[in-house]
C-alpha positions as CSV (number, residue, x, y, z in Angstrom):
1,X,157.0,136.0,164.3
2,X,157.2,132.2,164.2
3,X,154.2,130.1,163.9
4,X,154.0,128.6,167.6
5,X,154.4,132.8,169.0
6,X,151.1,133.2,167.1
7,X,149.1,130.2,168.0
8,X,149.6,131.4,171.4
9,X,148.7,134.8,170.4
10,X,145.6,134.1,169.2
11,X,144.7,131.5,172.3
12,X,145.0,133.8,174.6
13,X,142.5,135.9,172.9
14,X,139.8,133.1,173.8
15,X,139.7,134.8,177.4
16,X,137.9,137.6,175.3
17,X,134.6,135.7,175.3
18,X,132.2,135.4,172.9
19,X,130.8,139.2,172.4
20,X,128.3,139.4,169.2
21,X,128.9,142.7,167.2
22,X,130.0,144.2,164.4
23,X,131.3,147.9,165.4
24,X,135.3,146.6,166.1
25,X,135.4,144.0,162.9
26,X,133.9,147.1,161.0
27,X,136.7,149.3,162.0
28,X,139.8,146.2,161.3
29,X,138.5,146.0,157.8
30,X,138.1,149.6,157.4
31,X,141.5,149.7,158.3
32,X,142.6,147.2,155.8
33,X,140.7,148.3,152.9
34,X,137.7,146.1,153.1
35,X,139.0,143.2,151.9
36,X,135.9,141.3,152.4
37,X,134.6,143.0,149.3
38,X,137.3,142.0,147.2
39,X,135.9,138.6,146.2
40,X,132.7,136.6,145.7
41,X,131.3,134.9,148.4
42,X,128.6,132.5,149.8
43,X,127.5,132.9,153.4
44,X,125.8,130.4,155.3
45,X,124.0,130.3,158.7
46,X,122.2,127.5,160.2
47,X,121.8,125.8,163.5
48,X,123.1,122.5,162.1
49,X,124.8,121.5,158.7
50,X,126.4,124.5,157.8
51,X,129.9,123.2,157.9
52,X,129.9,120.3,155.6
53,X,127.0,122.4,153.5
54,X,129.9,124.8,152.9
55,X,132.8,121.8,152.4
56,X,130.6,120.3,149.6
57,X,129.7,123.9,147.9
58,X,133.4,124.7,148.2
59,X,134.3,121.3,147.2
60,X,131.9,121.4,143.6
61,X,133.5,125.0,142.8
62,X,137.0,123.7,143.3
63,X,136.3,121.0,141.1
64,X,135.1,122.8,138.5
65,X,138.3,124.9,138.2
66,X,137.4,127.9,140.4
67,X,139.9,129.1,143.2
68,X,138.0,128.8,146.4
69,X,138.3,130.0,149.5
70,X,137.0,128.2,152.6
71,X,136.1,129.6,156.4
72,X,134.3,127.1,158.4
73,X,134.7,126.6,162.4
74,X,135.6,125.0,164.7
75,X,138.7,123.0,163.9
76,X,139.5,119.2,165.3
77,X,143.1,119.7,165.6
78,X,144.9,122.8,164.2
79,X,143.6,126.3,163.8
80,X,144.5,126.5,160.1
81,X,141.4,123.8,159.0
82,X,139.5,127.0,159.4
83,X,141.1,128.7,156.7
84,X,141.6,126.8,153.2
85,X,141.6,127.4,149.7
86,X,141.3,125.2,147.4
87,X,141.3,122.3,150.1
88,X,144.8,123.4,151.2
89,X,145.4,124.8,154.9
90,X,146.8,128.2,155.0
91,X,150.2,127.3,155.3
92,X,152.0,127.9,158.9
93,X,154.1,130.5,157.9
94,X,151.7,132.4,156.7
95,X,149.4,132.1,159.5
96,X,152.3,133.7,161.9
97,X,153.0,136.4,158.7
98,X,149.1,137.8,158.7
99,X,149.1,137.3,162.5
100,X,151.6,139.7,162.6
101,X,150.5,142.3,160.2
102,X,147.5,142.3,161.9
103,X,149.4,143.0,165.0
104,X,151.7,145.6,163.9
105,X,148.4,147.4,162.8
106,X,146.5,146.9,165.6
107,X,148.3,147.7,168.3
108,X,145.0,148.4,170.9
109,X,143.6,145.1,170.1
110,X,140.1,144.5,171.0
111,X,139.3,141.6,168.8
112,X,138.1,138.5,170.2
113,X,139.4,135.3,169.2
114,X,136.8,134.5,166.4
115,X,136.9,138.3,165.2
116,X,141.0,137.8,164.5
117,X,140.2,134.8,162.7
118,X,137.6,135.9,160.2
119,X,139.9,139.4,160.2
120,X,142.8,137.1,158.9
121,X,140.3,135.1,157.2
122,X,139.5,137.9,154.7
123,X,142.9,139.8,154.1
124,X,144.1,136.2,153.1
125,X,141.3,135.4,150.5
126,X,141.6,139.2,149.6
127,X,145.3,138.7,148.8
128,X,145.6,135.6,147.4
129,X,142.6,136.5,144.8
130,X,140.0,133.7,145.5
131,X,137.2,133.7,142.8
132,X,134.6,132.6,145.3
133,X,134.7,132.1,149.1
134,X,132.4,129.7,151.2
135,X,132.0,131.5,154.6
136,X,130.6,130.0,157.7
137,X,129.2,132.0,159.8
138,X,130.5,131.6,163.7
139,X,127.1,132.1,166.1
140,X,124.0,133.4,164.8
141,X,123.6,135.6,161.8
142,X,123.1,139.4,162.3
143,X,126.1,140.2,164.7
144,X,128.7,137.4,163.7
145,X,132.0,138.6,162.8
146,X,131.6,137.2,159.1
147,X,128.6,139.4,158.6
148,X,130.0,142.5,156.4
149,X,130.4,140.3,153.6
150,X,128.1,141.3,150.1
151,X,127.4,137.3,149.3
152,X,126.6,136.5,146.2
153,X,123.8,133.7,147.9
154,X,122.5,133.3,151.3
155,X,122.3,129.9,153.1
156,X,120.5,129.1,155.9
157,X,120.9,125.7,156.8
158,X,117.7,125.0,159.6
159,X,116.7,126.2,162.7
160,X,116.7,124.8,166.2
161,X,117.2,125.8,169.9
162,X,120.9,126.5,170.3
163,X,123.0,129.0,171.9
164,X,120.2,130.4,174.2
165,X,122.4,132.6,175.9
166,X,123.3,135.1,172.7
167,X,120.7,134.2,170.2
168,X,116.9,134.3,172.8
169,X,115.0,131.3,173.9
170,X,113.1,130.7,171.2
171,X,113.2,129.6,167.5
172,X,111.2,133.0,166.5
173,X,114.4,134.9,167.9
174,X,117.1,132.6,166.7
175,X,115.7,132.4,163.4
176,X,115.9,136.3,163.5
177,X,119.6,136.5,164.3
178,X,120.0,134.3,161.4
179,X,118.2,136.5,159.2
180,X,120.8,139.0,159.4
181,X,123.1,137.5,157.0
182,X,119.9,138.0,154.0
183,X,121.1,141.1,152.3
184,X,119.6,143.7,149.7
185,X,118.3,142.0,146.2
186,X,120.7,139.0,147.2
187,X,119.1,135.6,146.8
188,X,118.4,133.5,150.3
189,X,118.2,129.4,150.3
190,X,116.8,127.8,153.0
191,X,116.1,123.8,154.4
192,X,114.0,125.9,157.6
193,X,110.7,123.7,157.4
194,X,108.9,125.3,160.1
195,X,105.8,127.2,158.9
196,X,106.7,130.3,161.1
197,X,109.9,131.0,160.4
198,X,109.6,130.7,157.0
199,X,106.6,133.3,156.9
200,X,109.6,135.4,159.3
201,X,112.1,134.1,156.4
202,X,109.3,135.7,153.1
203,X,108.9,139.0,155.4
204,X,112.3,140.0,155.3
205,X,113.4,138.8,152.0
206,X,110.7,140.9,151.1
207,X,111.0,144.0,152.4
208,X,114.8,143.7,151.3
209,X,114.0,142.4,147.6
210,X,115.5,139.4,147.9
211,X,114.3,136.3,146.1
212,X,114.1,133.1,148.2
213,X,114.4,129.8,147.6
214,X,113.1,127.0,150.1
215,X,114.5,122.9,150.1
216,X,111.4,120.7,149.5
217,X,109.7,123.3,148.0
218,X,112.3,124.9,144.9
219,X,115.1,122.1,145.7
220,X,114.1,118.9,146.1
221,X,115.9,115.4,146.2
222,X,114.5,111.9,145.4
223,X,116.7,108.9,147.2
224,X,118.0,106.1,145.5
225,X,119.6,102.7,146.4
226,X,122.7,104.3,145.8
227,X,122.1,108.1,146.3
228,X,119.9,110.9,145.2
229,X,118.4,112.4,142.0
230,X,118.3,116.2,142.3
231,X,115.5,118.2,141.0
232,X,116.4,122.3,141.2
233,X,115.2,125.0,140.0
234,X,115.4,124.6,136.6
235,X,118.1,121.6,136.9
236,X,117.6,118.2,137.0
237,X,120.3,116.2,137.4
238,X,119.4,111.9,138.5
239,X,121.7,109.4,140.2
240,X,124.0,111.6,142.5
241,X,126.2,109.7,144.6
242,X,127.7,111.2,148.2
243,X,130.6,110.4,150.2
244,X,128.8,111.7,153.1
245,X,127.1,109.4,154.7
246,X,123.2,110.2,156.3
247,X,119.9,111.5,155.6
248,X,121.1,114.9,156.5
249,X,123.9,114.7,154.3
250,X,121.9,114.3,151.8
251,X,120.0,117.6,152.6
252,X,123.3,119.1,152.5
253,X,124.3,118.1,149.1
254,X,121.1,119.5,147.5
255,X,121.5,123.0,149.7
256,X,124.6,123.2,147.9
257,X,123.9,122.3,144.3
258,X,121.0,124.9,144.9
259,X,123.4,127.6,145.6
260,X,125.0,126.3,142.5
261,X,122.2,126.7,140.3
262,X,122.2,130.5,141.7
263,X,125.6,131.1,141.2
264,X,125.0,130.0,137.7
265,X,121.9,132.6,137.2
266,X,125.0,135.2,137.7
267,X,127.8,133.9,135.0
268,X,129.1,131.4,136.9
269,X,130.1,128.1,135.0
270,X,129.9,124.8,136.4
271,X,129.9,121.3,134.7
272,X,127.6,118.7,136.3
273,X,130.8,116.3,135.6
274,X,132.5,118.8,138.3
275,X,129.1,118.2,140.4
276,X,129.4,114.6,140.1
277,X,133.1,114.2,140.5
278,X,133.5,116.5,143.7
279,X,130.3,114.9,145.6
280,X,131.8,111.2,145.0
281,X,135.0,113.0,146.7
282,X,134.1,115.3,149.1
283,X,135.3,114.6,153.0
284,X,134.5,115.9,155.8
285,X,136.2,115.1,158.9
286,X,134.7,114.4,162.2
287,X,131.5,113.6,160.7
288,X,130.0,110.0,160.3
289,X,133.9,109.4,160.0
290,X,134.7,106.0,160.0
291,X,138.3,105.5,161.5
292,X,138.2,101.4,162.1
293,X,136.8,98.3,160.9
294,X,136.1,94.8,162.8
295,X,135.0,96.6,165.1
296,X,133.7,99.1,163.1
297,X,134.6,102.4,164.4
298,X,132.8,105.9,163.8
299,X,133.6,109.6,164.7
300,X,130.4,112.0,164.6
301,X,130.8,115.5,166.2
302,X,126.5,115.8,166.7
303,X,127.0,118.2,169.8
304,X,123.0,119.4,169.8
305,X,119.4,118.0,170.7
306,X,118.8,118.5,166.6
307,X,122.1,117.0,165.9
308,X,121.8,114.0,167.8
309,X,118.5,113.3,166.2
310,X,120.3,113.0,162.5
311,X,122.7,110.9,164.2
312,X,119.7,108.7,165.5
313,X,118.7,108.3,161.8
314,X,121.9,107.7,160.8
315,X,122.1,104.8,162.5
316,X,119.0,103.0,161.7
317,X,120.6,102.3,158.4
318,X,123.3,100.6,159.4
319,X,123.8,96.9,160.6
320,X,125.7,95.9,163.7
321,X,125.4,93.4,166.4
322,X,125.9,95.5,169.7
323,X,126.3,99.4,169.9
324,X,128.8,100.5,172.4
325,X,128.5,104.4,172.6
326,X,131.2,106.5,173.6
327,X,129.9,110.1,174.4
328,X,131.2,113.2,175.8
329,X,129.3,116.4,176.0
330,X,129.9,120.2,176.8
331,X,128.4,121.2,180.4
332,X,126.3,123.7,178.3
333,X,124.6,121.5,176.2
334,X,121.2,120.2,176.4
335,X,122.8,117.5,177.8
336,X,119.0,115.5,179.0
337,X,117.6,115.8,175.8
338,X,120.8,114.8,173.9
339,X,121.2,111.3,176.4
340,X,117.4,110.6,176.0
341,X,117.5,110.5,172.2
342,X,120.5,108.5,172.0
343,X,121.5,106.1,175.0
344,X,118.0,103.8,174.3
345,X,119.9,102.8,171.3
346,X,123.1,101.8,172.8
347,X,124.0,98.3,174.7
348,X,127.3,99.3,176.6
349,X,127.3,102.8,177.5
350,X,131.0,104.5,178.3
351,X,130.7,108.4,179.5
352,X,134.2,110.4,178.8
353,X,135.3,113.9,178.6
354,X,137.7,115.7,176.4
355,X,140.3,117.7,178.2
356,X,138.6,121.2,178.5
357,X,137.2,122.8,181.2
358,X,133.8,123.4,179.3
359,X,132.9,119.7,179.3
360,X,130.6,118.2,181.7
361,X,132.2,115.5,184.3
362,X,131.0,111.7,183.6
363,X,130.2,111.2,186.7
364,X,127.1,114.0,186.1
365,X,126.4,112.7,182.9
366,X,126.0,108.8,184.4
367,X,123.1,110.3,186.9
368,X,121.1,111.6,183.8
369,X,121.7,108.6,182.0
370,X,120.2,106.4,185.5
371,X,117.3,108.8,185.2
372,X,116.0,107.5,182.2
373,X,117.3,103.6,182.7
374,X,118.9,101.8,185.6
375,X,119.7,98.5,183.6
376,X,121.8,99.7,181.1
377,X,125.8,98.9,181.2
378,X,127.8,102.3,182.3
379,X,131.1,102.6,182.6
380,X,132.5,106.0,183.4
381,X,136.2,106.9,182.1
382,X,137.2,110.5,182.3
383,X,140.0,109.7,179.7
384,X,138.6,109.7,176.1
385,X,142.1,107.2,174.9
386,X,141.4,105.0,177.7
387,X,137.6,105.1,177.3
388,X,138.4,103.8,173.6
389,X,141.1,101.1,174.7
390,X,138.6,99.7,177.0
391,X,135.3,99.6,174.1
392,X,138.1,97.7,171.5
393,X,138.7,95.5,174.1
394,X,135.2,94.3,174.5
395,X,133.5,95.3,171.5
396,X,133.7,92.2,168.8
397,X,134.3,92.5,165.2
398,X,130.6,93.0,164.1
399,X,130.0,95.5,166.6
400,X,129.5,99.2,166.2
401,X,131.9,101.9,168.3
402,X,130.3,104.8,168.1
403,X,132.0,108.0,169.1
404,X,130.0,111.5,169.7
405,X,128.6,114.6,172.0
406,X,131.2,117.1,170.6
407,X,133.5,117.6,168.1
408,X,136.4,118.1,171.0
409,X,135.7,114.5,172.0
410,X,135.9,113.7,168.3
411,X,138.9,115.4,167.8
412,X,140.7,114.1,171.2
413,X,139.2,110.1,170.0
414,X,140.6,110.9,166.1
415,X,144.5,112.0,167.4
416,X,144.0,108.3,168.9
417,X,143.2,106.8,165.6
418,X,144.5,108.7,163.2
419,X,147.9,109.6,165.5
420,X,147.6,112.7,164.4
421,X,149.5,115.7,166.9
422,X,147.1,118.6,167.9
423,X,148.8,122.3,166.8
């Protein structure tokens, strides 16, 4: 099978759906001999952070000499970002050669498309022999595809209204879903602040035996001019400095080296010169990624009420002389609350949309806007390269370009940028 056979393969499993469950991943790794339990792993869940929580744990483990695996979704411009070890994207002929194998095997398919991804996932960390593997989890917690792992740490990031539809209306029920992924006398770490959920958090860790570990509370972090000191469990370790840029970030970074500090409770060895090298050197694409200077130019995939609001803070660090915002957000979205945090903020306003059918038109998006203000500059320009052609030409050099609303839009505005051809 060549590479482009299975890349259409596996889109046309995207008609699937989204179905949460765990009976027909159970029965593909059955069928392959569990390969999820042939290697170490760290599993994290979380409304917002999760991704570059897992980049910078995998990214620290690398560093100090492990071989890591790495599962994180979604991707910005080739379905292999999803799937790395050791910071290298599973090659293309290998993606076709498990793709196939998996095929062969399963000839009365019923995976969905996220369900053959963590399948392949798995059987490719299984067979290459990865010491540890970072896994994000897709949706949710409880019935996500990822959730048959044995982790050797828990993460959940935070909770916040997302993804109503699957995981309930309200925090209480989302927080459960996420729960799912504590397991038996398996340690859980957490940055959820609220008072509720973290009682819901200390209930089930209970009843299963496992220790818990809360940021702010076990984990802290102090800021610096020029970073963070880090104060753990038992580790202290003062003037951190992150390539990540933002408050959030920040958050992040201590979730991880908390998970480190756990790892290292069960015979795992890690250097704080690894600590310090891979946080100086960790990237994260898509996020607070700046692609331009003079005018400055930023990429941030914030594509949620809770998301935008790091964002927001973000950005009351920086300096710049106008803000020309270029947002494009899914039709599914909370797209009011998402426009009412951010637009106040912005002097020229442009509304896009990437080329999928899930995102919502401009011409909607203007009407919310006019809702909230009817002075502000709005320009409406369906085409995300045009949209960008059109802020260059009137933004000046010590102006700020500011690109968000969904990581599709970022990944449509960074193939402008970084002329980089979508797989």
């Amino acid at each position: 099978m060549y590479y482009k056979e299975a890349i259409n393969f596996i889109n046309k499993l995207q008609a699937k759906g989204i179905k949460p469950r765990l009976d027909n991943i159970a029965l593909a790794l059955s069928y392959f001999g569990q390969p999820q339990l042939h290697f170490s792993a760290i599993h994290i869940a979380g409304t917002n952070g999760k991704g570059s929580t897992a980049v910078i744990l995998a990214k620290i483990l690398e560093t100090a000499g492990y071989k890591v695996g790495l599962f994180t979704s979604p991707h910005l411009h080739s379905v292999r970002e999803r799937i790395q070890i050791n910071s290298k994207l599973i090659s293309k002929e290998e993606f076709a050669f498990f793709v196939k194998e998996i095929k062969r095997y399963l000839s009365n398919n019923e995976l969905t498309y996220f369900e053959f991804l963590t399948l392949l996932c798995f059987i490719y960390f299984a067979e290459n022999k990865v010491d540890l593997a970072v896994i994000e989890t897709g949706m949710g917690g409880r019935l996500d595809a990822t959730n048959l792992l044995l982790p050797k740490v828990s993460i959940i990031t935070n909770i916040a209204i997302e993804h109503q539809r699957w995981l309930g209306c309200s925090l209480k029920k989302i927080a459960f879903e996420k729960a799912g992924i504590i397991k038996s006398k398996r340690p859980l770490l957490t940055g959820v602040t609220q008072k509720h959920l973290i009682s819901l958090f200390s209930k089930i860790c209970q009843i299963k035996k496992a220790p818990i570990y809360r940021l702010g509370k076990d984990i802290k972090h102090y800021k610096t001019k020029i970073g963070f000191n880090y104060l753990g469990i038992k580790k202290y370790i003062p003037s951190l400095s992150l390539n990540l840029f933002g408050p959030h970030q920040i958050k992040n970074a201590t979730l991880a080296l908390g998970a480190i500090e756990l790892l290292e409770n069960q015979g795992f060895l890690i250097e704080e010169k690894a600590i310090r090298i891979a946080l100086k050197t960790v990237t994260w694409p898509g996020r607070w990624e700046v692609v331009n200077e003079k005018p400055k130019v930023v990429l941030d995939g914030a594509h949620n009420p809770a998301g935008i609001s790091a964002l927001k803070k973000t950005l009351s660090l920086c300096q710049f002389n106008n803000l020309i915002l270029i947002l494009g957000i899914m039709k599914d979205k909370n797209i009011k609350k998402m426009i009412k945090i951010l637009f106040p903020l912005a002097n020229i306003l442009i509304l896009t949309a990437p080329k999928i059918e899930r995102a919502a038109d401009p011409e909607f998006l203007k009407k919310v806007v006019q809702k909230y203000n009817q002075k502000i500059e709005i320009k409406t320009i369906p085409s995300i390269p045009k949209a960008i052609k059109i802020a260059l030409s009137i933004a000046h050099p010590d102006d700020l370009v500011l690109i968000t609303g969904s990581l599709y839009t970022v990944a449509e505005a960074r193939e402008v940028f970084i002329k980089c051809i979508p797989e």
